[in-house]
SEMI-867922 format. One record per residue: residue number from 0; x, y, z of N, C-alpha, C in turn. Coordinates in Angstrom, 2 decimals. Atoms other than C-alpha are relative to their C-alpha. Example, Ala and Ser with C-alpha at 12.3 -4.5 7.8 and 13.67 -1.06 7.14 Angstrom:
@resi: 0 nX: 0.89 nY: -1.19 nZ: 0.00 caX: 12.30 caY: -4.50 caZ: 7.80 cX: 0.90 cY: 1.20 cZ: 0.00
@resi: 1 nX: -0.82 nY: -1.19 nZ: -0.06 caX: 13.67 caY: -1.06 caZ: 7.14 cX: -0.77 cY: 1.09 cZ: 0.73
***
This chain:
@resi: 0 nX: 0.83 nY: 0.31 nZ: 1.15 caX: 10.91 caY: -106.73 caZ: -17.32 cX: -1.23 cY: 0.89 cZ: 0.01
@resi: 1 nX: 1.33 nY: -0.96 nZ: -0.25 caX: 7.89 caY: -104.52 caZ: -18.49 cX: -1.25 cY: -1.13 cZ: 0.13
@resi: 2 nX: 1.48 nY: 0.35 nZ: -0.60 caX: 4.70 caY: -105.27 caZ: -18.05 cX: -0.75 cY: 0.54 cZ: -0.81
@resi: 3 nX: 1.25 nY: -0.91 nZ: 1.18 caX: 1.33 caY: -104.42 caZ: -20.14 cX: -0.51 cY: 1.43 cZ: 1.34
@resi: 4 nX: 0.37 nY: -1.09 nZ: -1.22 caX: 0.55 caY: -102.21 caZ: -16.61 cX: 0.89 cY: 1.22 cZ: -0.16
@resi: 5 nX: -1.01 nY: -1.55 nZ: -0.07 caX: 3.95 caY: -100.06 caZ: -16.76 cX: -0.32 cY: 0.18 cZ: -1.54
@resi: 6 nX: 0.18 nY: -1.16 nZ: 1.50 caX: 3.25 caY: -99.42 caZ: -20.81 cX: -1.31 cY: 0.62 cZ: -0.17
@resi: 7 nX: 1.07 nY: -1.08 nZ: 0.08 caX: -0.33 caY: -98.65 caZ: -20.01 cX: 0.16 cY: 1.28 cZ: 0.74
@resi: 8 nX: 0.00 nY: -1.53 nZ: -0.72 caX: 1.12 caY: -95.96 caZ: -17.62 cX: 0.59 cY: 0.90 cZ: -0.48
@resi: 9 nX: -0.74 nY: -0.71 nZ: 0.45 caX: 3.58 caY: -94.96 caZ: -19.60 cX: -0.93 cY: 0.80 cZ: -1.46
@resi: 10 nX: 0.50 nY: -0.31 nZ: 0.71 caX: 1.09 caY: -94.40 caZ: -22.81 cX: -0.76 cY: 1.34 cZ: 1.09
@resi: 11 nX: 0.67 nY: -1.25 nZ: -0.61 caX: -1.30 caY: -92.22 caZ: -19.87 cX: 1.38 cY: 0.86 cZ: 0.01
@resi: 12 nX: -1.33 nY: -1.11 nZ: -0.31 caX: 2.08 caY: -90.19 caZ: -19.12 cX: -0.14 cY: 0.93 cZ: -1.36
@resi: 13 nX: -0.48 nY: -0.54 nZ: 0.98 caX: 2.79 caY: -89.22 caZ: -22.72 cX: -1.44 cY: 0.61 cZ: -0.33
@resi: 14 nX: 0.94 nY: -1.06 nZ: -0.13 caX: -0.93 caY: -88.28 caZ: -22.76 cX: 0.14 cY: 1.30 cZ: 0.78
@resi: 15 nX: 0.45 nY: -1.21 nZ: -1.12 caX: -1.18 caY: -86.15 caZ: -19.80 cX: 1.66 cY: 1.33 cZ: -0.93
@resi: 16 nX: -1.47 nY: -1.00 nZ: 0.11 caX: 2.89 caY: -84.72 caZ: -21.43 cX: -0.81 cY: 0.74 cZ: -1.74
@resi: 17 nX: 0.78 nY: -0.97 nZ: 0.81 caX: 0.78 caY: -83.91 caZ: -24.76 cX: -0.82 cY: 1.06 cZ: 0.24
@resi: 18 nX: 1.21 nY: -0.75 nZ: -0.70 caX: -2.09 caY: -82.55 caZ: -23.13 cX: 0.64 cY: 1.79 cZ: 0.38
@resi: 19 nX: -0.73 nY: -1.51 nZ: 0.00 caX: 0.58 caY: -79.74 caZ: -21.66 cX: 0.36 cY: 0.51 cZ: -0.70
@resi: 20 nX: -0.76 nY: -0.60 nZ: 0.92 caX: 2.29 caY: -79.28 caZ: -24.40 cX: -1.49 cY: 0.98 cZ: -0.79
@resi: 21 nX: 1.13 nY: -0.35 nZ: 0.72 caX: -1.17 caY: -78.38 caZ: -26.53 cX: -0.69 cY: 1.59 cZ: 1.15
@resi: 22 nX: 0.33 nY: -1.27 nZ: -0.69 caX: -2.31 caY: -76.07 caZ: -23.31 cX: 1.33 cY: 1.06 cZ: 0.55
@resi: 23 nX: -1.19 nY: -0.74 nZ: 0.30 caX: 1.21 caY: -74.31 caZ: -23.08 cX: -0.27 cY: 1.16 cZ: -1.28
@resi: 24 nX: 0.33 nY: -0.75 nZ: 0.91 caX: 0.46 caY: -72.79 caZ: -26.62 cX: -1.28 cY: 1.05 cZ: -0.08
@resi: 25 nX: 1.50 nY: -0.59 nZ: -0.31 caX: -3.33 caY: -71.54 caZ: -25.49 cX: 0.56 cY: 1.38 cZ: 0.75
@resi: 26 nX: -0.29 nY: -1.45 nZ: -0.15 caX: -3.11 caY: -67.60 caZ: -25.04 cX: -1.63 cY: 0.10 cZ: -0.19
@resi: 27 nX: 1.63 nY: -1.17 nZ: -0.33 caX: -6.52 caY: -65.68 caZ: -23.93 cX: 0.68 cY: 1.56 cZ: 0.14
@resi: 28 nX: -0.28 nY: -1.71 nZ: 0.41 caX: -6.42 caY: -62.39 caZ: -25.39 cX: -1.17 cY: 0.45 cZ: 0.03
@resi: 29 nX: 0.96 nY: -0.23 nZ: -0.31 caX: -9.21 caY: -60.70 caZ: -24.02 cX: -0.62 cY: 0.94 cZ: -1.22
@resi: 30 nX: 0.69 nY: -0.79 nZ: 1.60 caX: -11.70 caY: -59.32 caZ: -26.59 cX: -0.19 cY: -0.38 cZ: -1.43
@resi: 31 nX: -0.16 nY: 1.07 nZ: 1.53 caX: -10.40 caY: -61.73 caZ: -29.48 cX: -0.20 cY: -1.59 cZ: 0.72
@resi: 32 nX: 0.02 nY: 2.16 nZ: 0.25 caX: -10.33 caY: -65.61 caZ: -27.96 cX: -1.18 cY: -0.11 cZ: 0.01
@resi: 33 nX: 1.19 nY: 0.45 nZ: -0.63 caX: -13.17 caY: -67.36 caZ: -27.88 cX: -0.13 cY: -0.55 cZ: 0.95
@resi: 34 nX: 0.74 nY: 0.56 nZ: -1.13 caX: -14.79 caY: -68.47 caZ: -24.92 cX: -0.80 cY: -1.33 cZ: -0.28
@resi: 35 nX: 0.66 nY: 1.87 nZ: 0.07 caX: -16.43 caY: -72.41 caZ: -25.08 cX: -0.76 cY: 0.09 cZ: 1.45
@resi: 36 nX: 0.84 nY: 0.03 nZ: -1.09 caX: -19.27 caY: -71.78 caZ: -22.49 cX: -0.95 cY: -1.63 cZ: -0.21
@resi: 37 nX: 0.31 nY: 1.75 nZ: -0.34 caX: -20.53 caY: -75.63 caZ: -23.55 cX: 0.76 cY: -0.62 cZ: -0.51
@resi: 38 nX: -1.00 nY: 1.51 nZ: 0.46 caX: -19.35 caY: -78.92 caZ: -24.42 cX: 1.52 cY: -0.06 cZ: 1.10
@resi: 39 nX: -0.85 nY: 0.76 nZ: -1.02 caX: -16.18 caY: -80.45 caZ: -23.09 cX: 1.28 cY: 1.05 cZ: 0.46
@resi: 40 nX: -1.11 nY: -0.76 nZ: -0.83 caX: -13.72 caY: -78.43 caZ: -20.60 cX: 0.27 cY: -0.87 cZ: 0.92
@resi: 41 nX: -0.87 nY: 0.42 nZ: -1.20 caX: -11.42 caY: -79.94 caZ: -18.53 cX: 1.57 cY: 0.17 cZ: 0.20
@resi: 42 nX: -1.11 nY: -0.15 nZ: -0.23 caX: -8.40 caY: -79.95 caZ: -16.86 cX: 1.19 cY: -1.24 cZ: 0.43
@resi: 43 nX: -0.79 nY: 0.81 nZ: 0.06 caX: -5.16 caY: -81.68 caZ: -15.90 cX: -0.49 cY: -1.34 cZ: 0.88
@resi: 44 nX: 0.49 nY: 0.72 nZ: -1.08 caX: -6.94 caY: -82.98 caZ: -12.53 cX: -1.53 cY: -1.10 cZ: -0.68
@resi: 45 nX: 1.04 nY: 0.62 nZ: 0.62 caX: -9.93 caY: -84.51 caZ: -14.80 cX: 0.73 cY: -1.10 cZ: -0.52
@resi: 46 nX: -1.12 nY: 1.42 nZ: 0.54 caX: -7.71 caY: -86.51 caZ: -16.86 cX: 0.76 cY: -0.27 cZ: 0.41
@resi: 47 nX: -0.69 nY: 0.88 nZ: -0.93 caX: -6.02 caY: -87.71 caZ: -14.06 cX: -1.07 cY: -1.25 cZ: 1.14
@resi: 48 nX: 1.32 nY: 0.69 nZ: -0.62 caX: -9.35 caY: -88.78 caZ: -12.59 cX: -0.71 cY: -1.18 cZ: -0.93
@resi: 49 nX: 0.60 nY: 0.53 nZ: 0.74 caX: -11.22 caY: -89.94 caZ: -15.38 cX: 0.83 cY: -0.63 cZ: -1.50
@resi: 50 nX: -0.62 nY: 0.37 nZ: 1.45 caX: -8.65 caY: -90.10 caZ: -18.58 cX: 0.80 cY: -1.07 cZ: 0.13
@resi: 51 nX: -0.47 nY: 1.25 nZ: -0.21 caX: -7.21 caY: -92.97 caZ: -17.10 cX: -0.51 cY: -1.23 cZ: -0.46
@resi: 52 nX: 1.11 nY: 1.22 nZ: 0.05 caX: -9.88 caY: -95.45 caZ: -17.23 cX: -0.61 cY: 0.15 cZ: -1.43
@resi: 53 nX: 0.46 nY: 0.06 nZ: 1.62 caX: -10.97 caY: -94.03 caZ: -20.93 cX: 1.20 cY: -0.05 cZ: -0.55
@resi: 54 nX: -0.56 nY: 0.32 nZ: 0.70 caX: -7.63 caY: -94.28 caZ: -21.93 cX: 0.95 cY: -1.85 cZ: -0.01
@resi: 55 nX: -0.18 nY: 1.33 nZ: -0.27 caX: -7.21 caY: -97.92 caZ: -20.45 cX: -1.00 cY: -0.85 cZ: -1.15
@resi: 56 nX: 1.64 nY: 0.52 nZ: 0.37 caX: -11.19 caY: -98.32 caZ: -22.31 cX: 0.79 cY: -0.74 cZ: -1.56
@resi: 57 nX: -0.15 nY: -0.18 nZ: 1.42 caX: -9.50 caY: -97.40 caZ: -25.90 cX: 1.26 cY: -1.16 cZ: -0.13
@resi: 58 nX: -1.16 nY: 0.73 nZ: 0.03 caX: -6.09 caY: -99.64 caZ: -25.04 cX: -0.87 cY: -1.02 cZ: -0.50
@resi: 59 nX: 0.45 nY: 1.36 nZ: 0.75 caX: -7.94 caY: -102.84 caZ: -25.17 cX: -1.56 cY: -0.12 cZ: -0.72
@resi: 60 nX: 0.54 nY: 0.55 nZ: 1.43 caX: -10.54 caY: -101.98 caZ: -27.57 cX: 0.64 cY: -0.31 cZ: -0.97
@resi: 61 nX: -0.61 nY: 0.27 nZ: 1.47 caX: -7.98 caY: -101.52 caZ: -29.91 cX: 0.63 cY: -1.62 cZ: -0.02
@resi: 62 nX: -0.19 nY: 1.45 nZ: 0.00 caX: -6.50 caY: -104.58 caZ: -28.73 cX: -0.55 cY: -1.04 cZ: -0.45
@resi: 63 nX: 0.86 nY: 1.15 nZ: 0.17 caX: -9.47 caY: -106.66 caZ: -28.73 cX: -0.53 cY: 0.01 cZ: -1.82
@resi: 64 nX: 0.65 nY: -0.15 nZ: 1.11 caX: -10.62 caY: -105.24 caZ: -32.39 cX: 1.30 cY: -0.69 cZ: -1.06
@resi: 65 nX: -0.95 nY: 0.76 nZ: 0.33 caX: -6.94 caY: -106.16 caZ: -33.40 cX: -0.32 cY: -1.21 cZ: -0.39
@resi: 66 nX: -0.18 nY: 1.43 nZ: 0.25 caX: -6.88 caY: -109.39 caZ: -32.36 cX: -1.04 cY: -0.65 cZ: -0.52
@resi: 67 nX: 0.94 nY: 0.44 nZ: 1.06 caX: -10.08 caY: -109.96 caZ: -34.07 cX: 0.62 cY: -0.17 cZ: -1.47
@resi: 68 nX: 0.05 nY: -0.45 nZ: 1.56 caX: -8.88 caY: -108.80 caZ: -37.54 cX: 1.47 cY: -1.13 cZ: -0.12
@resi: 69 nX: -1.17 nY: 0.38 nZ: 0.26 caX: -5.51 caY: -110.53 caZ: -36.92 cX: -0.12 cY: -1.83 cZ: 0.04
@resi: 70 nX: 0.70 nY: 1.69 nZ: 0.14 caX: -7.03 caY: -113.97 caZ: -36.24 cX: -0.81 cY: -0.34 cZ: -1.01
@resi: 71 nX: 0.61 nY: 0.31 nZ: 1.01 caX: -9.58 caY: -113.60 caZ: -39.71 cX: 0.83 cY: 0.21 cZ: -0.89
@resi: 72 nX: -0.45 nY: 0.14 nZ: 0.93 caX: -6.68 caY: -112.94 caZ: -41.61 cX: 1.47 cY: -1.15 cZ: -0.21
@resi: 73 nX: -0.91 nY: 1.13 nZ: 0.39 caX: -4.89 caY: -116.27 caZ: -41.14 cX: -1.02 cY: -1.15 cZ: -0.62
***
């Protein structure tokens, strides 16, 4: 039987399997890419660290904002 634990891992999975797919397509062609010397850079090892716990954050906000809206409209 699943569990809300194995579909929260399985939702991180299909993150981290987007995430490659999106940096797979990224080509640095020196002279033309741009460079992003601020704001947000990271890598696979970041959002294995940290994208866990913000993507656990967003699971049960949405949850909780849900079950708000779904309980004022009975």
């Amino acid at each position: 039987m699943r569990t809300e634990e194995n579909i929260r891992e399985e939702i991180f999975e299909r993150v981290k399997e987007i995430y490659g797919l999106r940096k797979i397509n990224e080509k640095f062609i020196a002279g033309q890419t741009k460079v992003n010397y601020a704001g947000r850079v990271f890598d696979e090892n970041i959002l294995k660290q940290s994208g866990y716990k913000y993507i656990n954050h967003r699971i049960s906000a949405y949850l909780s904002s849900w079950s708000i809206i779904f309980k004022a409209s009975k």
